[in-house]
C-alpha positions as CSV (number, residue, x, y, z in Angstrom):
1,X,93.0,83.0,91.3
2,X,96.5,81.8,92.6
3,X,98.5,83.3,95.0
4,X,101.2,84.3,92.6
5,X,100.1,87.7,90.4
6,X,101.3,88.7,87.2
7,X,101.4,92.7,86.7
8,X,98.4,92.9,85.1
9,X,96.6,91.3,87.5
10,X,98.2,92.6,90.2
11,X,97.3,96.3,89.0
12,X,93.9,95.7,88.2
13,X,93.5,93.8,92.2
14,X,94.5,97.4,93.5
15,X,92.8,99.6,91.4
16,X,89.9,97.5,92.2
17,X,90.0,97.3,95.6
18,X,90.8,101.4,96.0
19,X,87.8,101.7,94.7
20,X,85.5,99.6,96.7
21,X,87.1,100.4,99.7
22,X,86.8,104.6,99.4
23,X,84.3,104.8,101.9
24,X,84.3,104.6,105.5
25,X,80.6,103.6,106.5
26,X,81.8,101.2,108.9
27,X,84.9,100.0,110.7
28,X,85.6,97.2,108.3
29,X,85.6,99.9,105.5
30,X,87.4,102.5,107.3
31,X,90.5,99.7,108.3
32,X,91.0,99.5,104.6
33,X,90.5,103.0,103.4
34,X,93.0,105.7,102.7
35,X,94.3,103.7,99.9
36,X,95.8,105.5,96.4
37,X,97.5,104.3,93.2
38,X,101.1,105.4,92.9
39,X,103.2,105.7,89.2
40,X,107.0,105.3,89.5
41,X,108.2,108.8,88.3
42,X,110.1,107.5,85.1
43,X,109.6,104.2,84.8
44,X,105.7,102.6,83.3
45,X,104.4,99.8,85.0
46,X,105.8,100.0,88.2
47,X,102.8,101.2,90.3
48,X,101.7,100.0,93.7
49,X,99.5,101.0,96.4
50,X,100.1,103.6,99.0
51,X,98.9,105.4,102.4
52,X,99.9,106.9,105.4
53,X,98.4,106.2,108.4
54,X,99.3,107.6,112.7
55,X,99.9,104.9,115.2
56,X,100.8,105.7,118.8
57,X,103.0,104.4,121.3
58,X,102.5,101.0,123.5
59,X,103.2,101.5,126.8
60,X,102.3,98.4,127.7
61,X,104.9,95.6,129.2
62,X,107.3,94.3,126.3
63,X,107.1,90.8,125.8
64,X,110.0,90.8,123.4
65,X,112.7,89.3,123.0
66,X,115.5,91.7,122.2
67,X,119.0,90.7,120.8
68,X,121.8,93.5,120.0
69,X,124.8,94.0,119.3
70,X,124.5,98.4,120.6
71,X,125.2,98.9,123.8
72,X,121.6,98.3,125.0
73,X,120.4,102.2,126.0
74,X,116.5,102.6,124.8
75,X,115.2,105.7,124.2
76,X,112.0,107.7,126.2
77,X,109.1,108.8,124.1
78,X,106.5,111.3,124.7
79,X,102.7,109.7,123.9
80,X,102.2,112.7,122.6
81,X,104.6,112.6,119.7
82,X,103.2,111.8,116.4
83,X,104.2,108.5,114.3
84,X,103.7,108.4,110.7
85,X,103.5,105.4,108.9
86,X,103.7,105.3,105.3
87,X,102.5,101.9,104.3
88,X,102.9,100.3,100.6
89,X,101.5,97.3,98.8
90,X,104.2,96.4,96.0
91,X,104.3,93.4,93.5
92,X,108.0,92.3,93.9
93,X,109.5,89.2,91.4
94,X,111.4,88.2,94.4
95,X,109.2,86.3,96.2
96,X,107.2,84.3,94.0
97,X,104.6,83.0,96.6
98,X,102.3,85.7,96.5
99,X,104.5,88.5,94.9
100,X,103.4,91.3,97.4
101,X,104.7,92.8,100.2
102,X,103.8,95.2,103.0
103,X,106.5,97.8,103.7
104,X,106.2,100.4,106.3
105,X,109.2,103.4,106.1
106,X,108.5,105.3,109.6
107,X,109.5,108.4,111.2
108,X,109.0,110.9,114.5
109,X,107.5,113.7,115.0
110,X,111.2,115.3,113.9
111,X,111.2,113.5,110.8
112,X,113.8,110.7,111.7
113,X,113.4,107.1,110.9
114,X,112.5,104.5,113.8
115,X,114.9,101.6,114.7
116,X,112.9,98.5,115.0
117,X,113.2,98.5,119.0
118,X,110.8,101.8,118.2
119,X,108.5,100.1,115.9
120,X,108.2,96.7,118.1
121,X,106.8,99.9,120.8
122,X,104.0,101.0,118.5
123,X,100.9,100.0,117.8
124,X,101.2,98.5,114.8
125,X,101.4,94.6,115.3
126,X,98.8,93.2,117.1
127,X,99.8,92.9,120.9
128,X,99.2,88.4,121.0
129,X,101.2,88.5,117.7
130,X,104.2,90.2,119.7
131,X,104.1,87.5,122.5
132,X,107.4,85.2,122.4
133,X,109.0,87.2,119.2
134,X,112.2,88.0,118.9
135,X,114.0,90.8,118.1
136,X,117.6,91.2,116.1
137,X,118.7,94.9,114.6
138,X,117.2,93.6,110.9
139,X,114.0,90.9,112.1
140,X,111.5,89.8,114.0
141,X,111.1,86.5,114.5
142,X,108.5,84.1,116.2
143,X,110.0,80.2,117.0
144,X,106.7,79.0,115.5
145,X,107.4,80.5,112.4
146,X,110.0,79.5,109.9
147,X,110.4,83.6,108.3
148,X,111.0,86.4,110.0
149,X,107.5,88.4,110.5
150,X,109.1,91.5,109.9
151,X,112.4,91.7,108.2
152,X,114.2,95.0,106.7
153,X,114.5,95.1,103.2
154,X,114.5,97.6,99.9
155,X,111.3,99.0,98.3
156,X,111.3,97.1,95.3
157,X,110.1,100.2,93.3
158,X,111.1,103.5,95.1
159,X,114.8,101.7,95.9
160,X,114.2,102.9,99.4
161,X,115.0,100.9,103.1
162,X,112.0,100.1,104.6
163,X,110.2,97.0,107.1
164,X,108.2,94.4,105.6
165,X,105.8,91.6,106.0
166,X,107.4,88.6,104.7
167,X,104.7,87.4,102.1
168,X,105.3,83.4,101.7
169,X,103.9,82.9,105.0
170,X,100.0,84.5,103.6
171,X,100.0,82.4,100.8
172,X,98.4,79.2,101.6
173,X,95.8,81.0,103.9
174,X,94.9,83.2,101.2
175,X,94.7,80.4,99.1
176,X,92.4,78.5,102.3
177,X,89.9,81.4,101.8
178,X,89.4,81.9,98.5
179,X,88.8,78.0,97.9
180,X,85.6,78.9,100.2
181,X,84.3,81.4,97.8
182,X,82.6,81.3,94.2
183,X,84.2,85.2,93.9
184,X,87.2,84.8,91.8
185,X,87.4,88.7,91.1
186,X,91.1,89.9,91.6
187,X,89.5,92.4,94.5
188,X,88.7,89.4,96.7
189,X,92.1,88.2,96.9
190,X,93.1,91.6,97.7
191,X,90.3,91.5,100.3
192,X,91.7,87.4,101.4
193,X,94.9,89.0,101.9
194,X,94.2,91.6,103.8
195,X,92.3,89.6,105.8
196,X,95.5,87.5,106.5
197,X,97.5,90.0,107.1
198,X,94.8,91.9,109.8
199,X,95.6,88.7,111.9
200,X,99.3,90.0,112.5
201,X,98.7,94.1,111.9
202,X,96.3,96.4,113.4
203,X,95.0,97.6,110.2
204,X,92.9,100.6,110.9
């Protein structure tokens, strides 16, 4: 299988994997559970994958890289407040690399949505991944990396804002795993990918 999905394929790779991955009998499982099939409300055709997950804060040291044009004031958060991530996997005809993306719409406790100096303070990306990244009010970049790793974007379903995972940079390594395996079910380049993208996102 190529990187590139038509929408047949691409819906029978996530109904697939949903339901390999429903139960939680180990960590593995468990880091890519909580996954359901989602219908656009009027329009056929247009499903994608869809779960909400909690992350909490990093209070670690930033090693980012901040450029902004506000007036440079950050915000205090309590590590008890509650983040909820709603997380998406979407076929988009945009990119044509590997046609899916990763978009995450967030919000507080109070129901607002994060700026991305709040999201580069969760514990979503991997903490080695943020080393040397900067940050602009749309992206994150990395110098060793010629797209953004996290740009801001439209859901190209819902029609929504939301962060995503440029794809074209998963592509070959996908590519790189499957060519190891005799497994050419659309599942396992569901399971490839995800495997790519754990390397960047705590998936859990």
């Amino acid at each position: 299988m190529t990187a590139t999905f038509t929408r047949e394929q691409f819906d029978e790779a996530c109904r697939e994997f949903i339901h390999a991955h429903q139960s939680k009998s180990s960590l593995y499982e468990a880091r890519l559970s909580g996954w359901s099939w989602k219908e656009h409300h009027t329009l056929p055709g247009f499903g994608y994958m869809h779960r909400i997950i909690t992350l909490n804060w990093r209070h670690s040291a930033s090693t980012i890289i901040w450029i902004s044009s506000t007036d440079g004031t950050t915000a205090s958060h309590d590590s008890s407040d509650s983040l909820t991530c709603h997380q998406y996997v979407v076929l988009s005809a945009t990119f044509q690399c590997t046609g899916i993306l990763f978009y995450h719409p967030w919000f507080d406790a109070g129901g607002s949505p994060l700026q991305l100096t709040d999201i580069m303070q969760t514990s979503l990306l991997r903490e080695d991944v943020c080393e040397g990244t900067v940050a602009t009010t749309f992206a994150v970049s990395h110098p060793a990396m010629n797209l953004p790793l996290l740009s801001q974007g439209e859901h190209p379903t819902l029609g929504t804002p939301c962060w995503y995972f440029h794809p074209c940079e998963t592509a070959s390594a996908v590519e790189e795993i499957l060519k190891e395996s005799e497994d050419n079910r659309p599942q396992s380049w569901m399971e490839a990918w995800f495997t790519v993208l754990s390397t960047a996102v705590n998936m859990q």
